[in-house]
Phi, psi and omega in degrees: 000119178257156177221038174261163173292118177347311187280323173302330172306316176275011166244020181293321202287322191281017197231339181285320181277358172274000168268305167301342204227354169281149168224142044249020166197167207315142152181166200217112173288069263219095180272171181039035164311265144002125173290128183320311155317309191276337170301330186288320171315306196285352188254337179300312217251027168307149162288137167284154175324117191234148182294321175302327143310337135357337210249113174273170209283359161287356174076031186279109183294144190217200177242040172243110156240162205229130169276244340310000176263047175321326166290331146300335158307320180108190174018234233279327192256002175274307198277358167270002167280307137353266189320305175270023159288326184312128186315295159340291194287329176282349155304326203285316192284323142031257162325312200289315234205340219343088165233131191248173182060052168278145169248170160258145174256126172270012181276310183088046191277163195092294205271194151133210175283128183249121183242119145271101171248148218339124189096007195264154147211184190236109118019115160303154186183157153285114173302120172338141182251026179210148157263157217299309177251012184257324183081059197221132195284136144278112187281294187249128156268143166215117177228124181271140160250145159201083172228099201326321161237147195197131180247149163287338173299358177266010200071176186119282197322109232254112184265142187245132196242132134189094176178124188260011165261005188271186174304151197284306185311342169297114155331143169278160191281338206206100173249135183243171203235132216283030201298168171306122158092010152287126138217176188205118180280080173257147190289145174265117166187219185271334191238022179271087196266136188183157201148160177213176203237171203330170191243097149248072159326068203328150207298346179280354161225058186283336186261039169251192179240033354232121168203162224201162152216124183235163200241170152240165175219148183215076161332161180249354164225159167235165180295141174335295194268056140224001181287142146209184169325136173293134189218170148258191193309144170216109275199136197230070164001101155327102194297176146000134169269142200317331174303333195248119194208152166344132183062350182311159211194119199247180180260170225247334162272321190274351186275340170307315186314260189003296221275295196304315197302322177290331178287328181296315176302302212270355168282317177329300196283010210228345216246299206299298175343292178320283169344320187259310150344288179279347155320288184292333159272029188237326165294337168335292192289305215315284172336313145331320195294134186295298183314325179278339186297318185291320189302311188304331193266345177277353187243035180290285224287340170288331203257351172298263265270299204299329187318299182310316193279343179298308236271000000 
């Protein structure tokens, strides 16, 4: 069952070359994606915030919660679920895009209902590139936004970079600003650099919300020269705001910043830490290991021989 819009249905080939031809890196903008009617079900029948959903890859309860069961939901996110499982629809993204052989993931990792509330942002950053237990390269991000309202000035704006090392005053190449019923289809890789920046919301509508649904696609073989090592998720920190410079007298908003951009920096370096830890004692066993000792005494004489020939 597709429940995309007539028109969005009858345009993939022209929506496969603007996808091909964007920059900074493959990716395709799509308003009326949705039949208007069934978008309007999925933004009525949204999950409310739940705090337990709440927990980021530092185990930190926060202000993102992430659904991934959808077809647990029901109604309206059981038939959108329905859909982009569907043979149908993954051709049509296919077509979109060309990239052919898509799969679905019924794990959602990653993915589902995305809530971002007031004061959130998203860190630039690259997507994990394998999926975590099929071992299946991740190809496509597809994010439906569904917020009936929405200013860029409020933040939010789902930005595509590329290179998140320039200056926070450098423009993004590409912002999209999250209105209802927008999505934007982008390619997964090393330099599909993405991310957004705090959500401030003027004070009449401080209890609203950033909210979304993104899918992943994925395949089982990818071309040679875009494979690399399986990594996670890898995140590029938000330098200093332009603002704050020598005489500058700062305020009671630029002084939170701080205390967030450092609290943050210091879970990162405390994620690495761990991380490298636990590296080096897995490099430790590995050595250690009766199996690695034996390998080392069967290639002594090759590793002898090359010695002999350097000199």
């Amino acid at each position: 069952m597709m429940l995309l819009h007539a028109e969005t249905l009858g345009r993939a080939g022209a929506l496969g070359e603007c996808f091909q031809k964007a920059q900074p890196f493959r990716h395709v903008v799509i308003d009326r994606f949705l039949d208007e009617t069934f978008c309007d079900e999925l933004i009525r029948a949204f999950p409310p915030f739940d705090p337990s959903r709440a927990v980021n890859e530092h185990g930190e309860r926060g202000r993102k919660a992430v659904v991934p069961e959808l077809s647990r939901l029901g109604g309206a996110y059981a038939q959108f679920d329905a859909m982009i499982r569907s043979r149908e629809f993954l051709e049509w993204m296919g077509r979109a895009t060309g990239i052919p052989k898509l799969l679905y993931d019924p794990e959602y990792a990653g993915g589902g209902t995305h809530e971002n509330l007031n004061g959130q942002d998203l860190d630039s950053h690259v997507d994990f590139n394998y999926h975590p237990s099929r071992n299946w390269h991740r190809r496509l991000n597809l994010i439906v936004f569904l917020n009936p309202q929405w200013q860029a000035s409020w933040g939010g704006c789902l930005e595509l970079l590329a290179d998140p090392w320039t200056s926070a005053a450098a423009p993004p190449c590409t912002s999209l600003v999250p209105v209802a019923n927008r999505a934007v289809i982008f390619e997964t890789n090393e330099r599909s650099w993405h991310g957004f920046r705090r959500i401030e919301a003027p004070p009449e509508c401080a209890g609203i919300s950033r909210r979304s649904i993104a899918v992943y696609f994925y395949t089982r073989e990818r071309p040679a020269g875009e494979t690399t090592a399986s990594h996670g998720t890898l995140y590029v920190q938000r330098p200093l705001s332009g603002r704050i410079q020598a005489g500058y007298t700062l305020e009671e908003d630029d002084v939170e910043e701080l205390r967030a951009l450092l609290k943050r920096r210091d879970a990162q370096i405390k994620f690495l830490y761990e991380r490298e830890t636990e590296f080096s004692s897995l490099i430790a066993g590995l050595v250690r290991s009766p199996s690695f000792r034996i390998g080392q005494l069967l290639t002594w004489p090759a590793r002898a021989a090359r010695k002999l020939l350097r000199r």
